[in-house]
C-alpha positions as CSV (number, residue, x, y, z in Angstrom):
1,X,21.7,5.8,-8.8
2,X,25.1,4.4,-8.9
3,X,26.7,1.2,-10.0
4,X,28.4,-1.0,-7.6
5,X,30.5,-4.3,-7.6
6,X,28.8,-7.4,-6.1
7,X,31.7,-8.8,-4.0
8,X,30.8,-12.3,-4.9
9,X,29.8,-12.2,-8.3
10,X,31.5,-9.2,-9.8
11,X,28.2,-7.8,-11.4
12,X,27.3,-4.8,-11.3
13,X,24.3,-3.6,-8.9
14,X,22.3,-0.6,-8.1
15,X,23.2,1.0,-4.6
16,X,19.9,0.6,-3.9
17,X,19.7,-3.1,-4.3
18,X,19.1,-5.0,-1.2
19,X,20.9,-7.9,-3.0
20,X,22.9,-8.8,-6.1
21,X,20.4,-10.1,-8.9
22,X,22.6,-12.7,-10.0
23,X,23.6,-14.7,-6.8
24,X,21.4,-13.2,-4.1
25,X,24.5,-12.4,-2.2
26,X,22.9,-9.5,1.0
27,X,24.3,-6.4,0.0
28,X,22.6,-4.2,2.6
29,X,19.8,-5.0,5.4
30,X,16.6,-3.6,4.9
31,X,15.7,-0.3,6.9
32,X,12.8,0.1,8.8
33,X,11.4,3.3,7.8
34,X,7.5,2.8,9.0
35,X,6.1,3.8,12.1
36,X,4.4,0.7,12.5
37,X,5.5,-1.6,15.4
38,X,5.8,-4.6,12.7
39,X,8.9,-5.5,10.8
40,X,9.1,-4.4,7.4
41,X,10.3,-7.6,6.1
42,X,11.6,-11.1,6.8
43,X,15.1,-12.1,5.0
44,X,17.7,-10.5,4.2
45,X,17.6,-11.5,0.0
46,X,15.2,-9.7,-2.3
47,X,13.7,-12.9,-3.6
48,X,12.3,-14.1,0.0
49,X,11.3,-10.4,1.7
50,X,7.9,-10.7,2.3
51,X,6.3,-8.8,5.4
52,X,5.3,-9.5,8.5
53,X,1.9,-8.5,8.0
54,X,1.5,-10.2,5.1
55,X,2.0,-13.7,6.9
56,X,0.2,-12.5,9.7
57,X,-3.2,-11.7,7.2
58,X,-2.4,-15.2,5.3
59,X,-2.7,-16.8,9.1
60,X,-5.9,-14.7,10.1
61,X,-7.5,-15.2,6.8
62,X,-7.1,-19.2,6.4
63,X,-8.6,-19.4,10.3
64,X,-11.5,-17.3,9.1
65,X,-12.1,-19.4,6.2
66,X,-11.8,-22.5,8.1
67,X,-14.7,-20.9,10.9
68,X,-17.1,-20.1,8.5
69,X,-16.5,-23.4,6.7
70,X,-17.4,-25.2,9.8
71,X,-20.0,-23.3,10.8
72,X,-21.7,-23.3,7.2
73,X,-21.2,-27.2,7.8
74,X,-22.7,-27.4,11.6
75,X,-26.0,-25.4,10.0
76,X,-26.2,-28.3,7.1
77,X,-25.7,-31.0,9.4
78,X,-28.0,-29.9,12.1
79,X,-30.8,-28.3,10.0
């Protein structure tokens, strides 16, 4: 692991470091190493990477909630 220069900040950062820790400034893209048809990750700064299929079972989890939610309510009502 080597040292490198941010070019904004002047701190020094890993070469492995998607971006500098002190300003967030991009130092390199993310690569896409899976096999998988999704994106790895959204963003192009280490603080707001979060992957695609994370949102998508955020998304899929809160519309299951909110089905069995109203079905538990249709069977309260109607019983």
């Amino acid at each position: 692991m080597a040292l490198l220069s941010c070019p904004e900040c002047e701190t020094n950062v890993s070469d492995k470091a998607f971006a500098c820790p002190s300003c967030d400034y991009p130092l390199r893209a993310p690569q896409n190493k899976s096999a998988s048809s999704w994106p790895d990750v959204t963003g192009q700064v280490a603080i707001t990477c979060i992957s695609a299929r994370a949102i998508a079972q955020v998304i899929v989890g809160i519309v299951l909630f909110a089905g069995f939610f109203a079905l538990m309510a249709a069977i309260v009502i109607y019983s």
